[in-house]
VOSE-176774 format. One record per residue (C-alpha): x, y, z; residue in one letter. Coordinates in nm, 4 decimals, always signed. Example, Ala and Ser with C-alpha at 12.3 -4.5 7.8 and 13.67 -1.06 7.14 Angstrom:
2
<<+1.2300,-0.4500,+0.7800>,A>
<<+1.3670,-0.1060,+0.7140>,S>
! end
This chain:
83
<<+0.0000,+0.0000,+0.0000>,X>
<<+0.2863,+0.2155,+0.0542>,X>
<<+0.3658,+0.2097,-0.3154>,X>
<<+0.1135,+0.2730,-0.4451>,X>
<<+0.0528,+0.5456,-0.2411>,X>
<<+0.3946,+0.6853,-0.3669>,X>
<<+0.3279,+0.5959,-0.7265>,X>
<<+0.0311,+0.8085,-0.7178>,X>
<<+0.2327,+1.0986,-0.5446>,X>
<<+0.4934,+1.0826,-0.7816>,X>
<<+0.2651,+1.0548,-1.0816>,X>
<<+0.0042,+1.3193,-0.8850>,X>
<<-0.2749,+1.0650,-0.9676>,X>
<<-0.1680,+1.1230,-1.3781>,X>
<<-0.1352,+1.4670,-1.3952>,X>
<<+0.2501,+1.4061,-1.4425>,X>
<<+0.2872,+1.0414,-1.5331>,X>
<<-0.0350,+0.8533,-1.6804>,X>
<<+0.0236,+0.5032,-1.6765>,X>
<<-0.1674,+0.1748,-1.7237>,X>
<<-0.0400,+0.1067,-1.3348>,X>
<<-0.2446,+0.4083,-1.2288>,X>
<<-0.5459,+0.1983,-1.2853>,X>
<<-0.4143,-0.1005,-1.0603>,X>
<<-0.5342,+0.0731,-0.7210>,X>
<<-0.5231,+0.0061,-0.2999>,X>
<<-0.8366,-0.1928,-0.3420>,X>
<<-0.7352,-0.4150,-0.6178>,X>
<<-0.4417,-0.4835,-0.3885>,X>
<<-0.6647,-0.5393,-0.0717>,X>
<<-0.8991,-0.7861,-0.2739>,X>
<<-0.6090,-0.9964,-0.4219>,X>
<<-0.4772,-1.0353,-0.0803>,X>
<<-0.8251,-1.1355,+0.0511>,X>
<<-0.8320,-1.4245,-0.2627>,X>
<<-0.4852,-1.5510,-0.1965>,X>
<<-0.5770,-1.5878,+0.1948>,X>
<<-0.8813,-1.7563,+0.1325>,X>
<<-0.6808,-2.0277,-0.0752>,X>
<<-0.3749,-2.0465,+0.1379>,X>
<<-0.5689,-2.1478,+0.4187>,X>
<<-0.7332,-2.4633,+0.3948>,X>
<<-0.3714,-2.5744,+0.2343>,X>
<<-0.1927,-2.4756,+0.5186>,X>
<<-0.4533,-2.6028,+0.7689>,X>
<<-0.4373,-2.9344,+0.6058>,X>
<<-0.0467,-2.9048,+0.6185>,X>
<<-0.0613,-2.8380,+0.9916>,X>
<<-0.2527,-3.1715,+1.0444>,X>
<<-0.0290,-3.3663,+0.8600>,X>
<<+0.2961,-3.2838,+1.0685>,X>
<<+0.1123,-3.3289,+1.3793>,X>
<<+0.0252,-3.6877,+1.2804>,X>
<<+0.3301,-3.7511,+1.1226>,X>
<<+0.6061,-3.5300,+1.3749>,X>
<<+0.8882,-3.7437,+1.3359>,X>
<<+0.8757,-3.6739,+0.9285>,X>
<<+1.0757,-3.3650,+0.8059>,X>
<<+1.0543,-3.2156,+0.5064>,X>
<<+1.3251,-3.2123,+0.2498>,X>
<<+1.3903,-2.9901,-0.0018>,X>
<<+1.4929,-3.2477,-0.2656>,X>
<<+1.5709,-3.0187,-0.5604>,X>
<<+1.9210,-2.9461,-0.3880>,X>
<<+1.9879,-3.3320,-0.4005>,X>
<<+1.8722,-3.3319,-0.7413>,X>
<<+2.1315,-3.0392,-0.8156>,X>
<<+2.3854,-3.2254,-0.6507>,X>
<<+2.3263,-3.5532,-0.8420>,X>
<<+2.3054,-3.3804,-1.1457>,X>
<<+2.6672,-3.2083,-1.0899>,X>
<<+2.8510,-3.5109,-1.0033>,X>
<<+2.7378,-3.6663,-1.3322>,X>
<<+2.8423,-3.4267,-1.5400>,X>
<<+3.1511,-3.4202,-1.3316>,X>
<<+3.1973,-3.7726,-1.4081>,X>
<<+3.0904,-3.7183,-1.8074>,X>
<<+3.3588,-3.4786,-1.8457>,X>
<<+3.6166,-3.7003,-1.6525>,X>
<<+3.5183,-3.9757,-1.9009>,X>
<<+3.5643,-3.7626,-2.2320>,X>
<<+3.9105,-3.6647,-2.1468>,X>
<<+3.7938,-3.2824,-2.0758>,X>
! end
């Protein structure tokens, strides 16, 4: 909200600036927040549940293993093709 609010200072509301992003106002802003609370909920209600039934389970990020992985074998292609 603070942006905006300078954006429309700056711009004085289009007198010196007129942009498509003048249009995009607080209220947009406070209704896409509303939408994107109403969906994160349930999905993080339904997360909370699961890791107190399951608290001995941790959650991995497995994308740096996957990074990893991936570097050793092109370590070990470039080894093998005399690089």
């Amino acid at each position: 909200m603070y942006f905006i609010g300078m954006r429309d200072e700056l711009c004085r509301n289009g007198d010196t600036l007129l942009t498509p992003a003048l249009s995009y106002s607080e209220s947009h802003l406070l209704k896409a927040l509303e939408v994107e609370k109403r969906e994160k909920s349930p999905k993080e209600e339904r997360e909370d549940l699961e890791k107190k039934h399951n608290p001995g389970v941790c959650e991995i990020d497995m994308s740096a293993v996957d990074v990893k992985e991936e570097v050793e074998e092109q370590v070990s292609l470039g080894s093998r093709s005399g690089c």
